[in-house]
Residue frames as a rotation matrix with the C-alpha (Angstrom) as fourth column:
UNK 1
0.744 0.373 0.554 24.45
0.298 -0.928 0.225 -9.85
0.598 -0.002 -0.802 25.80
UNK 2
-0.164 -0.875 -0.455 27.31
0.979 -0.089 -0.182 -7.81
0.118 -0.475 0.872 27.50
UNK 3
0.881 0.358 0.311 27.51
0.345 -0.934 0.098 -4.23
0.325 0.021 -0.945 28.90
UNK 4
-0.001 -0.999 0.036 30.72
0.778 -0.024 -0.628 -2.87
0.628 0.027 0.778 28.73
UNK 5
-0.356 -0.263 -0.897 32.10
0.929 -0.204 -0.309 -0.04
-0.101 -0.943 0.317 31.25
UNK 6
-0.957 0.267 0.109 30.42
-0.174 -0.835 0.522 2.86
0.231 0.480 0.846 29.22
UNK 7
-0.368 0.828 0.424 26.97
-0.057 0.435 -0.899 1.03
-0.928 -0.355 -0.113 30.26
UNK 8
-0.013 0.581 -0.814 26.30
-0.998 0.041 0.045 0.67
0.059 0.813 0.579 26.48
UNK 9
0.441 0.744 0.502 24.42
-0.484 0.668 -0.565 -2.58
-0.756 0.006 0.655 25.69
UNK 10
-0.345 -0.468 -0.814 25.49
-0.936 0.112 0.333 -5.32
-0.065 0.877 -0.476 23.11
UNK 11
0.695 0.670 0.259 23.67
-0.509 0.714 -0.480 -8.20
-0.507 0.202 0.838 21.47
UNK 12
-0.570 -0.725 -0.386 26.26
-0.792 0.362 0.491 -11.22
-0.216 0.586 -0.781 19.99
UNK 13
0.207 0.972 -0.110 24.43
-0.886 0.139 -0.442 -13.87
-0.414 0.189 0.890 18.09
UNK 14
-0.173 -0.263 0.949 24.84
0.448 0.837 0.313 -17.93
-0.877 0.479 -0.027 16.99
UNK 15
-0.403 0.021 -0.915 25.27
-0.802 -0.488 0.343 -17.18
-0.440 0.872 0.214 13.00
UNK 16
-0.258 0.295 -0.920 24.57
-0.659 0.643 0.391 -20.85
0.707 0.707 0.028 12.53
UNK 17
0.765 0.644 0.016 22.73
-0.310 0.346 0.885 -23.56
0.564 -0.683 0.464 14.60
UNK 18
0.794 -0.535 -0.288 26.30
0.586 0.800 0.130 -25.12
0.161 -0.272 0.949 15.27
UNK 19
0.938 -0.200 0.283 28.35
0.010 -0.800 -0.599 -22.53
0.346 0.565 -0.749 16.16
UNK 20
0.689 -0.529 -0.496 32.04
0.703 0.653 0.280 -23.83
0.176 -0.541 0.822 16.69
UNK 21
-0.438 -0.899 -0.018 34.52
0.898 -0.438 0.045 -21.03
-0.048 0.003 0.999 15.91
UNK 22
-0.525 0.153 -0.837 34.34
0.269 -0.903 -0.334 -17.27
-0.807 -0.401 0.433 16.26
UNK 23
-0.823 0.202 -0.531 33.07
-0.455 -0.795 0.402 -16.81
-0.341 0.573 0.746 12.84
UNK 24
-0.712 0.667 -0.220 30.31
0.633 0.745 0.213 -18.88
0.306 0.013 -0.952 13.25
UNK 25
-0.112 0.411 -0.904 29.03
0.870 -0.399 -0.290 -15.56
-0.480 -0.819 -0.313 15.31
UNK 26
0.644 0.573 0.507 27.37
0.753 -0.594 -0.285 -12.02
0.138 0.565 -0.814 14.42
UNK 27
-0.741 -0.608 0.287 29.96
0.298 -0.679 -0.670 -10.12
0.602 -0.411 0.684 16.08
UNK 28
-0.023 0.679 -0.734 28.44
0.887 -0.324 -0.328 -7.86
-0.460 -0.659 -0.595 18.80
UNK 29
-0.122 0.467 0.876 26.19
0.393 -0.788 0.474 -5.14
0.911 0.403 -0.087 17.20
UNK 30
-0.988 -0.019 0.153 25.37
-0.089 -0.739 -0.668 -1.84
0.126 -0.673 0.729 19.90
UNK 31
-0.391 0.920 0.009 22.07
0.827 0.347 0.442 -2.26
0.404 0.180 -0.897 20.89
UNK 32
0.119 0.601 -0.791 21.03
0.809 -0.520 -0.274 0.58
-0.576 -0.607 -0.548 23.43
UNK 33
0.303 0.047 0.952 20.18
0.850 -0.464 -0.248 4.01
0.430 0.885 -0.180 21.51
UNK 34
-0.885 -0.267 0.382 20.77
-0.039 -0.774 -0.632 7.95
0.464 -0.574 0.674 22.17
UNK 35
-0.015 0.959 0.283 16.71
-0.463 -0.257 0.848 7.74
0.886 -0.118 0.448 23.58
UNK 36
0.644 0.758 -0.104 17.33
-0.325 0.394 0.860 5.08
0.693 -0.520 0.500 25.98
UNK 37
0.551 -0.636 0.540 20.68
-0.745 -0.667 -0.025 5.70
0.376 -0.389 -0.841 27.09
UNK 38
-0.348 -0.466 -0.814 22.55
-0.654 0.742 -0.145 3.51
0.671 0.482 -0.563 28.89
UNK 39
0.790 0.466 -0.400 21.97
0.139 0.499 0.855 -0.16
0.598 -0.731 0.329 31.25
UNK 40
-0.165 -0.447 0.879 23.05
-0.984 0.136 -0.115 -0.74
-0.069 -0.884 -0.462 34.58
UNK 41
-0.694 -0.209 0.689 21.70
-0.205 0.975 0.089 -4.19
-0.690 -0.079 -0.719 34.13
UNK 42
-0.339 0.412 -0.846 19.83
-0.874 0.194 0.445 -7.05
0.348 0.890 0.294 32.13
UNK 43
-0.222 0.515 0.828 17.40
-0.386 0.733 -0.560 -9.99
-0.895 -0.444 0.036 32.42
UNK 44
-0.501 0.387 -0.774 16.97
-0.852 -0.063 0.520 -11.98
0.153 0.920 0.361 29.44
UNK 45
-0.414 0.424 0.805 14.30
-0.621 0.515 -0.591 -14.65
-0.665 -0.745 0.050 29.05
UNK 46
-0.924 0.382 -0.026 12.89
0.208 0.557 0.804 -17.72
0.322 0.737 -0.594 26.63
UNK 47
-0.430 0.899 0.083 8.97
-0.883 -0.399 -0.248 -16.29
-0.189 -0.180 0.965 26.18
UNK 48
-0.002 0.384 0.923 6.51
0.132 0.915 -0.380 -18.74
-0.991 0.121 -0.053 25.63
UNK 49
0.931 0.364 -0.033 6.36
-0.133 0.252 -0.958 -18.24
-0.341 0.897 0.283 21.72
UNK 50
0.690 -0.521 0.502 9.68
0.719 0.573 -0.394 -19.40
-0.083 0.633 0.770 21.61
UNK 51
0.486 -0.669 0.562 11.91
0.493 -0.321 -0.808 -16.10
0.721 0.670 0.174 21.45
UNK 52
-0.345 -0.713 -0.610 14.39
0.901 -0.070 -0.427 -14.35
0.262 -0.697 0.667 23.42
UNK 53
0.820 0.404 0.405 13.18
0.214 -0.873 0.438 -11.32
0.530 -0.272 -0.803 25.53
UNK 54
-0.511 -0.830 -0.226 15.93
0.659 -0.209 -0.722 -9.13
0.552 -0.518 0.654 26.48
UNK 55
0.957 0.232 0.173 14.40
0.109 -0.843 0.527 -6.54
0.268 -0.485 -0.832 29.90
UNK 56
-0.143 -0.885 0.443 16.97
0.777 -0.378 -0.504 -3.87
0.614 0.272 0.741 30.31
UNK 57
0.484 0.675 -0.557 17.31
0.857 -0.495 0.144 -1.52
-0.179 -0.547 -0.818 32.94
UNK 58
0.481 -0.334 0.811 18.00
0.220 -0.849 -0.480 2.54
0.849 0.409 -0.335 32.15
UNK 59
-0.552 -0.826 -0.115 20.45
0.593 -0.291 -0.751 4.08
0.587 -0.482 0.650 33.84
UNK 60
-0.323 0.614 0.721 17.18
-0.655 -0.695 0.298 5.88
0.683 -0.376 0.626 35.11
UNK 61
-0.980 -0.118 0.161 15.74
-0.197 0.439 -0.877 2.72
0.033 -0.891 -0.453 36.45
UNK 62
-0.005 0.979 -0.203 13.51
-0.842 -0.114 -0.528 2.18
-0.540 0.168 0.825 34.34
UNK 63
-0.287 -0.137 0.948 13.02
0.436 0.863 0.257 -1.55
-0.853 0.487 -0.188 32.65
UNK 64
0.050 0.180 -0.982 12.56
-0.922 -0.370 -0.115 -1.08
-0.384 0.912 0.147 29.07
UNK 65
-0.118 -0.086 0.989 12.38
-0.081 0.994 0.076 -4.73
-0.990 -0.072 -0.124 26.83
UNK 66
0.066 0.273 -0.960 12.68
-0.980 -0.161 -0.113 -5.79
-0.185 0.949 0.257 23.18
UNK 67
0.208 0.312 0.927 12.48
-0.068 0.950 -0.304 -9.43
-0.976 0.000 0.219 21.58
UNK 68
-0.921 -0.375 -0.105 13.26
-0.236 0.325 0.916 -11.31
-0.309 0.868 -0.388 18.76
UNK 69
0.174 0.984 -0.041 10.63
-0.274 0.008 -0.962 -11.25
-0.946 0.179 0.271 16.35
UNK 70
0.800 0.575 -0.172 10.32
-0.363 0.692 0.624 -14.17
0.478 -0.437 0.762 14.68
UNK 71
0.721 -0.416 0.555 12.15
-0.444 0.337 0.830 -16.69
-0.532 -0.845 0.059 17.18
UNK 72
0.252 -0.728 0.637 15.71
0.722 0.580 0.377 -17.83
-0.645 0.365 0.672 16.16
UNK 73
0.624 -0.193 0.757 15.86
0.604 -0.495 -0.624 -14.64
0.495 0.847 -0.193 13.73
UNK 74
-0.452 -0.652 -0.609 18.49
0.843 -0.536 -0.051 -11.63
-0.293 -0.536 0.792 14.39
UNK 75
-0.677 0.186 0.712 15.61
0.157 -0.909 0.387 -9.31
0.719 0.374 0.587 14.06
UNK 76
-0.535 0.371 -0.759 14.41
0.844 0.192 -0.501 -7.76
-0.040 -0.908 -0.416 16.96
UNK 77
0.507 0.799 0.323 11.64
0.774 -0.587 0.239 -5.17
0.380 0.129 -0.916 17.99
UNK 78
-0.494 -0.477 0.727 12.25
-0.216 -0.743 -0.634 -1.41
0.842 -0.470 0.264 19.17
UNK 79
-0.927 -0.282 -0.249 12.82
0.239 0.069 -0.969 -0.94
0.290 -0.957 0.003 22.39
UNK 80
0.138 0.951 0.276 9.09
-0.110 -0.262 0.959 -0.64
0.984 -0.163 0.068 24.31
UNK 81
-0.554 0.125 0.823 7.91
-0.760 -0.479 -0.439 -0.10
0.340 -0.869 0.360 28.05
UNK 82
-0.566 0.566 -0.599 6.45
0.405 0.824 0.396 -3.09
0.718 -0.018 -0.696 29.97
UNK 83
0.519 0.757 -0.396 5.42
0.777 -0.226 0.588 -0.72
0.356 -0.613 -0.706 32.27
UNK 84
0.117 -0.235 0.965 6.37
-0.106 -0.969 -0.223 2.71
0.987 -0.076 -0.139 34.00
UNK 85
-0.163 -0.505 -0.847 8.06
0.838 0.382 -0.389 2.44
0.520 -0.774 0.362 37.31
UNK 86
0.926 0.376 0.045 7.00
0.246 -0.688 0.683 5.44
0.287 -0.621 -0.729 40.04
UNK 87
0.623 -0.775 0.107 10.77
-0.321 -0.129 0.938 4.72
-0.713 -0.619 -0.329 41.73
UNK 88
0.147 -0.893 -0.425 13.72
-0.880 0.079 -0.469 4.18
0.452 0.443 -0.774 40.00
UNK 89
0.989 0.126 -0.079 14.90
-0.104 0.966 0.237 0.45
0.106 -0.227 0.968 40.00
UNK 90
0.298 -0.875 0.382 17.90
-0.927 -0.171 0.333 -0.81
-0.226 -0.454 -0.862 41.02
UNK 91
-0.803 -0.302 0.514 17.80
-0.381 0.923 -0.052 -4.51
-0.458 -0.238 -0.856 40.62
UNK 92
-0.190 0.866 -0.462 15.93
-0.927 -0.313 -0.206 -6.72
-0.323 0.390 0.862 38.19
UNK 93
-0.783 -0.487 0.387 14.95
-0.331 0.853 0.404 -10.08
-0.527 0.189 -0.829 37.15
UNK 94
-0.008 0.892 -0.453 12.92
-1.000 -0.001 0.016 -12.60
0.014 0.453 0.891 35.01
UNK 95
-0.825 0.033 0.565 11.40
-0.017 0.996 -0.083 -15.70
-0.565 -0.078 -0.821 35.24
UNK 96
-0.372 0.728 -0.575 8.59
-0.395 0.437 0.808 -18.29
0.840 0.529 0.125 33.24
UNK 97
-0.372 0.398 0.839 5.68
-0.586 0.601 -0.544 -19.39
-0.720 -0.694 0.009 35.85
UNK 98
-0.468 0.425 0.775 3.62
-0.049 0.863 -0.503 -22.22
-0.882 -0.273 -0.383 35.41
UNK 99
0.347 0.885 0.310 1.76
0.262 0.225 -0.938 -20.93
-0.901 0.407 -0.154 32.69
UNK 100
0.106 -0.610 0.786 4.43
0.943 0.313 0.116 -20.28
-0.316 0.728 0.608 30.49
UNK 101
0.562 0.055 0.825 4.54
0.675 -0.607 -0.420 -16.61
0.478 0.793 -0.378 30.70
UNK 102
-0.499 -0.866 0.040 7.27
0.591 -0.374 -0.715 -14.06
0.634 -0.333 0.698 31.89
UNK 103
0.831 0.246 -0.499 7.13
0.530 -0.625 0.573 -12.17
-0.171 -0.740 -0.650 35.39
UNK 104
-0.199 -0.819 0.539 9.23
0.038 -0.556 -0.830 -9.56
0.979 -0.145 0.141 36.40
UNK 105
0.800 0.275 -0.534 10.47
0.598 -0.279 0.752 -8.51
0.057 -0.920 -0.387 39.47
UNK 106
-0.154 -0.805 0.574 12.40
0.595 -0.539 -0.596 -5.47
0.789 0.249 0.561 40.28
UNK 107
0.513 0.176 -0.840 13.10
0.795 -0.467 0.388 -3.67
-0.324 -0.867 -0.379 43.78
UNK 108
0.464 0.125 0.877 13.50
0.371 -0.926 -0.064 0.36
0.805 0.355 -0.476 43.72
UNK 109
-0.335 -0.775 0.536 15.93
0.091 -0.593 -0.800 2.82
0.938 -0.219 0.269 45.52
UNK 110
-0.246 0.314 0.917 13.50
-0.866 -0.495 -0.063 2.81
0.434 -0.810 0.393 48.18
UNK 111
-0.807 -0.562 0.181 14.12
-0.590 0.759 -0.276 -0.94
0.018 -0.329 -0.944 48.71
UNK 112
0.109 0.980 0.164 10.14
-0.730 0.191 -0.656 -2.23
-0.674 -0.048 0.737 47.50
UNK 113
-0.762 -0.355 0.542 9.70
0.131 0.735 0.665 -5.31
-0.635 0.577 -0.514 45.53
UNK 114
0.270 0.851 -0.451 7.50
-0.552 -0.247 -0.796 -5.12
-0.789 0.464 0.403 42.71
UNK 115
-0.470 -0.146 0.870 6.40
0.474 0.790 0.389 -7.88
-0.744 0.596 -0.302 40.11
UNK 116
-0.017 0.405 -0.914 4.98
-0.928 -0.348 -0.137 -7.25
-0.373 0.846 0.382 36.57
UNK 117
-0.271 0.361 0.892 3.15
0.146 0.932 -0.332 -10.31
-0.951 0.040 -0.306 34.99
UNK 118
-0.818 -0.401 -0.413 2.52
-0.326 -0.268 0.907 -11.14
-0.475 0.876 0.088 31.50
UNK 119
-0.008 0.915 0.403 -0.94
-0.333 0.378 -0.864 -11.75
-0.943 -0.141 0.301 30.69
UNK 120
0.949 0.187 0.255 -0.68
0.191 0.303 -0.934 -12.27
-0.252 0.934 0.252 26.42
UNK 121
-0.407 -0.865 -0.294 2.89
-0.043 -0.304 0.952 -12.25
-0.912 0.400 0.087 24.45
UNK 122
-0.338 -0.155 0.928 1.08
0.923 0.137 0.359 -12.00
-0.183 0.978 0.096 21.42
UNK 123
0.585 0.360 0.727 -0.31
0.430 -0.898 0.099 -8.53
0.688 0.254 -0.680 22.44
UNK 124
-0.215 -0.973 0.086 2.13
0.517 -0.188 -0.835 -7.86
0.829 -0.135 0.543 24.90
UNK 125
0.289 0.583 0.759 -0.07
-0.372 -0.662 0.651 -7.12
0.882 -0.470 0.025 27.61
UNK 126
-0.785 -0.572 -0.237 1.39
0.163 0.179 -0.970 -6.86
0.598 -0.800 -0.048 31.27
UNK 127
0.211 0.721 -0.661 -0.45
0.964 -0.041 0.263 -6.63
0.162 -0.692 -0.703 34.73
UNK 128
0.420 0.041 0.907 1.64
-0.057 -0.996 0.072 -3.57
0.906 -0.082 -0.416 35.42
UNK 129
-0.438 -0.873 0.216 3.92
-0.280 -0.096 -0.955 -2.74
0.854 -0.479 -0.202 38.67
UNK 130
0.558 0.450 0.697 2.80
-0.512 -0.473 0.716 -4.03
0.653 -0.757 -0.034 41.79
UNK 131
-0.494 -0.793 0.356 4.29
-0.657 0.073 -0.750 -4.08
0.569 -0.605 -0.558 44.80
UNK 132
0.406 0.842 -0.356 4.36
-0.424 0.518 0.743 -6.92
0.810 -0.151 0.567 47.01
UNK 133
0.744 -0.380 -0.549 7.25
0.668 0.441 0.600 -6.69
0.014 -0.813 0.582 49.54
UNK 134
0.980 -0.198 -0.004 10.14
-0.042 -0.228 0.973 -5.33
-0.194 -0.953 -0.232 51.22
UNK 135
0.256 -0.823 -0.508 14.04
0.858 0.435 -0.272 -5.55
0.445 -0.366 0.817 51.69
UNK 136
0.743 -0.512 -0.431 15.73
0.101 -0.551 0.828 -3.53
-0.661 -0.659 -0.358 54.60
UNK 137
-0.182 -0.939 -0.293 18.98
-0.267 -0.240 0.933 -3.43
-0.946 0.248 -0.207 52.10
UNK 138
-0.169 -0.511 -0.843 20.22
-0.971 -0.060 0.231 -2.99
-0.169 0.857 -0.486 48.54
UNK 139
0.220 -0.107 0.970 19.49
-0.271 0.948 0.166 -6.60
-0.937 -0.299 0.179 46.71
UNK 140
-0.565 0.087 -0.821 20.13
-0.820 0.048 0.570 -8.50
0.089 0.995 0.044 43.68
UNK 141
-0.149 0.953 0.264 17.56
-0.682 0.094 -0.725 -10.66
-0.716 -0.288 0.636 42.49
UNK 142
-0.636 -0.032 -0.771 16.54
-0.731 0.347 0.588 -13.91
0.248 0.937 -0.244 40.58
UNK 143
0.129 0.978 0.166 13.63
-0.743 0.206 -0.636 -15.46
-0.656 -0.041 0.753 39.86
UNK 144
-0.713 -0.370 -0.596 13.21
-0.679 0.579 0.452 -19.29
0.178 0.726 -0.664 38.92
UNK 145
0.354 0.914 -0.199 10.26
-0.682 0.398 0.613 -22.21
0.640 -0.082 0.764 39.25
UNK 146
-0.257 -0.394 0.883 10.34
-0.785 0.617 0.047 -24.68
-0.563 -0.681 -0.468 41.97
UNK 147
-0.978 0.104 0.180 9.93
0.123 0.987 0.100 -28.39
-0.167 0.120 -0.979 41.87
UNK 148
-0.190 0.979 -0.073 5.83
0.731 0.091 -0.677 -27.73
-0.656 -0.182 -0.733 42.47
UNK 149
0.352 0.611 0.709 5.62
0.930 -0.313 -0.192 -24.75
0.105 0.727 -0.678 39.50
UNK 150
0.905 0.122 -0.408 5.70
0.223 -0.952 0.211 -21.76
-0.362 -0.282 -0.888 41.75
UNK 151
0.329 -0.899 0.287 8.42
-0.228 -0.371 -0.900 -18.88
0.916 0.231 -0.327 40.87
UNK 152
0.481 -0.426 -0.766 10.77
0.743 -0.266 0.614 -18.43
-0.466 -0.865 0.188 43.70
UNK 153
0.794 -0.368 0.484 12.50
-0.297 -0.929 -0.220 -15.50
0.531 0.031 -0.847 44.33
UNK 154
0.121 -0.832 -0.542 15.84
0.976 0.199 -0.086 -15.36
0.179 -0.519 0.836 45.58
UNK 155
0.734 0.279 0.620 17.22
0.234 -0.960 0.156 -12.28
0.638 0.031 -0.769 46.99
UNK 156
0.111 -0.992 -0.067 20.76
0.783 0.129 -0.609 -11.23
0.613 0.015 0.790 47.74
UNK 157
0.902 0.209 -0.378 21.18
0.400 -0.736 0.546 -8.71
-0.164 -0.644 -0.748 50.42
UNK 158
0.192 -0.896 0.400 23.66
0.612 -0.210 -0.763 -6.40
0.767 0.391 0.508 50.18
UNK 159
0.530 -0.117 -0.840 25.20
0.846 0.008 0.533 -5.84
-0.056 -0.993 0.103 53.63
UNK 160
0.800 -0.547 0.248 27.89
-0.242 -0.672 -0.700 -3.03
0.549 0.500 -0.670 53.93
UNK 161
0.319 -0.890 0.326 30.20
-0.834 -0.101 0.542 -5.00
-0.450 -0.445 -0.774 55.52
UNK 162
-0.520 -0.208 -0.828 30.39
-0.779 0.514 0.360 -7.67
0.351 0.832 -0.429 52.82
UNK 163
-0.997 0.060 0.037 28.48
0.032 0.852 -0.522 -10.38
-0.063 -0.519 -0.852 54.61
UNK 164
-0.589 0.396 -0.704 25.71
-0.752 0.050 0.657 -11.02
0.296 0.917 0.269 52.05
UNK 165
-0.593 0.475 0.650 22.49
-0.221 0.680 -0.699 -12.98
-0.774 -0.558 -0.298 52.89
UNK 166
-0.733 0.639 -0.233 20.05
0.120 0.459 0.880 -15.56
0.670 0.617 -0.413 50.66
UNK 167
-0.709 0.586 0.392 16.79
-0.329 0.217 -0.919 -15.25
-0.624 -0.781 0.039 51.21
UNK 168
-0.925 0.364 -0.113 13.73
-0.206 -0.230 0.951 -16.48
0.320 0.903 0.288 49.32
UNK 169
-0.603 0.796 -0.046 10.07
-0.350 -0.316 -0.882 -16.24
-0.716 -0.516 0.470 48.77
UNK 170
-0.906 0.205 0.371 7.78
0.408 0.658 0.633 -18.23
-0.115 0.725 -0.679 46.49
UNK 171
-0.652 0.752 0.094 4.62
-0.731 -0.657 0.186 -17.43
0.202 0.053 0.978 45.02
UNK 172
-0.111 0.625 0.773 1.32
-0.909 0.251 -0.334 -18.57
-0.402 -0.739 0.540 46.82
UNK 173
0.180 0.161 0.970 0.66
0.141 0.972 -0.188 -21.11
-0.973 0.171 0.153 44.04
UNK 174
-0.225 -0.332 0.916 0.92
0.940 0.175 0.294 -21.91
-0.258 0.927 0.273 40.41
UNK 175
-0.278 0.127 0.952 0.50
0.834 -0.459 0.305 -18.43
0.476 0.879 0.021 38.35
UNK 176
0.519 0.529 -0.672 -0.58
0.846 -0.431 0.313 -16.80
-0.124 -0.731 -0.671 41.58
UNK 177
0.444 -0.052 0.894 -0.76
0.054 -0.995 -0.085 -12.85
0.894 0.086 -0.439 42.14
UNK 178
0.707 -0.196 0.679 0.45
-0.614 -0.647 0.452 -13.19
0.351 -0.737 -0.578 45.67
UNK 179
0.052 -0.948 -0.314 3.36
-0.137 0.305 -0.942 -14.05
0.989 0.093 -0.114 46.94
UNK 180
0.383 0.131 -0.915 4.15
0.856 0.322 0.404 -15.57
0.347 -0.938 0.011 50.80
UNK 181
0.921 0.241 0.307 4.72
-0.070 -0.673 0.737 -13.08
0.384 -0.700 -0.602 53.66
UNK 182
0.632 -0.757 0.169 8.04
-0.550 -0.284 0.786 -14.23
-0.547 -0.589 -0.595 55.03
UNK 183
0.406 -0.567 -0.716 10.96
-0.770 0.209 -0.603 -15.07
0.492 0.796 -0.352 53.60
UNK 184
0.957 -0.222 0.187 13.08
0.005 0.658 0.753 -17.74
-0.290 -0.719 0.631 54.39
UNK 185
0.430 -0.897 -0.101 16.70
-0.903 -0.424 -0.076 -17.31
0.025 0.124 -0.992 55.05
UNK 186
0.977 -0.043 -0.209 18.75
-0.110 0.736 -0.668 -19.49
0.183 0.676 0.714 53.23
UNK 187
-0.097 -0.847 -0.523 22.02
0.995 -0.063 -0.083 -18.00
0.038 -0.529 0.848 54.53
UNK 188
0.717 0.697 -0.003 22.88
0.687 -0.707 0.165 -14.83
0.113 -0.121 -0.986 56.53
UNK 189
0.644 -0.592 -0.484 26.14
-0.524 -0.803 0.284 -13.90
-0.557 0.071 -0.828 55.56
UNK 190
-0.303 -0.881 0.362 29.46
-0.053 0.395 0.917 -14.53
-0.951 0.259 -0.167 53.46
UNK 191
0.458 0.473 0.753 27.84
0.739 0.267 -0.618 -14.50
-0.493 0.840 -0.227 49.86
UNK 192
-0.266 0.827 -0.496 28.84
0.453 -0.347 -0.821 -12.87
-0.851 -0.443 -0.283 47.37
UNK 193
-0.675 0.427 -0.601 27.47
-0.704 -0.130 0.698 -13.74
0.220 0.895 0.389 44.15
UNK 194
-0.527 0.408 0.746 24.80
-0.113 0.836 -0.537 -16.34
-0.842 -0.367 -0.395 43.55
UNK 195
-0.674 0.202 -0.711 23.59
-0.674 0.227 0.703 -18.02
0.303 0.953 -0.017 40.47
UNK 196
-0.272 0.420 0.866 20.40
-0.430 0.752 -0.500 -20.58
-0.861 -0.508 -0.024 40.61
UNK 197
-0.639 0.152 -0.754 19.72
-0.742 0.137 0.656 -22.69
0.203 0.979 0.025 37.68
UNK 198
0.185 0.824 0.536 16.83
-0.806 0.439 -0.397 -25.56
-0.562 -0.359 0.745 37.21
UNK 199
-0.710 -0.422 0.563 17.72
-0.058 0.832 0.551 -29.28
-0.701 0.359 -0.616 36.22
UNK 200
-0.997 -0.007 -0.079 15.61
-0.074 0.461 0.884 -30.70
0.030 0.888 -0.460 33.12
UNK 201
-0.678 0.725 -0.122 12.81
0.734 0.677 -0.060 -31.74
0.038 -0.130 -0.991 34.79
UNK 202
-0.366 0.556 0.746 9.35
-0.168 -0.828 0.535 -29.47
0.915 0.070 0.397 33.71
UNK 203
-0.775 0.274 0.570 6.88
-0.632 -0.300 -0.715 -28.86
-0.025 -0.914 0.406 36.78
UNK 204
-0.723 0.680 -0.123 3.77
0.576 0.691 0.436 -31.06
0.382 0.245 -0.891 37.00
């Protein structure tokens, strides 16, 4: 997926399982429409039934989300609402808890954190927005499973004098609605990008 400096959206695709040489690929096809304007950003995510979920945020700040339907195919649903944001977002991620289904989290202009939980991907039913924290500053965000299941959160401050803090925050327990109370700073300046990835090993 790529968003180019127009904030339109593009989707590029393996054409075969092995894909060695450019024409092994779909080319990149336009994905965002005249309805849903353009992204500022993107979260894509492996659901539990196996297909890519792409959440997109509108240039409004709203999350908006479509999927491959079936998994591995280059045919994807229209664009749909996992929910309806009150504030404009700014910042978004996704992650797989414990139970194999996709959260969200996304913090709003007015610097709140708010998750959105997936309760069924075959009916697409969500918990809806709810807030559950804080940031004093502008953040980016990403959301991945410890060692013990839980998501963590990470959370990038965004200083205005460049000097970028990690913090993060885990949720209470496996699949859990709440999330801990304080964060823990990881570092409290000099950052500024961060990537977190997870090694092979599933949770127990």
């Amino acid at each position: 997926f790529g968003i180019n400096s127009n904030l339109h959206l593009y989707r590029c695709q393996q054409a075969k399982a092995q894909a060695l040489k450019a024409a092994d690929w779909t080319g990149w096809v336009q994905i965002d429409t005249t309805q849903t304007g353009g992204f500022i950003e993107m979260a894509p995510v492996i659901g539990p039934l196996g297909a890519t979920n792409l959440f997109a945020l509108t240039q409004n700040g709203q999350v908006l989300h479509t999927r491959q339907m079936p998994a591995g195919s280059d045919t994807w649903t229209q664009w749909a609402t996992p929910g309806y944001s009150r504030a404009p977002n700014q910042a978004l991620a996704a992650g797989i808890q414990g139970d194999g289904d996709i959260v969200l989290v996304a913090a709003d202009q007015q610097h709140f954190l708010q998750f959105n939980a997936q309760w069924d991907a075959y009916t697409q039913n969500w918990s809806g927005w709810r807030d559950f924290g804080a940031s004093l500053r502008s953040t980016r965000l990403t959301l991945n499973y410890n060692a013990d299941g839980r998501l963590a959160l990470f959370s990038l401050a965004l200083m205005p004098d460049g000097t970028n803090g990690l913090w993060t925050i885990n949720q209470m327990g496996v699949d859990s609605s709440e999330w801990e109370y304080n964060w823990t700073s990881l570092t409290d300046n000099n950052l500024k990008q961060i990537v977190v990835v997870r090694d092979l090993t599933p949770p127990v």
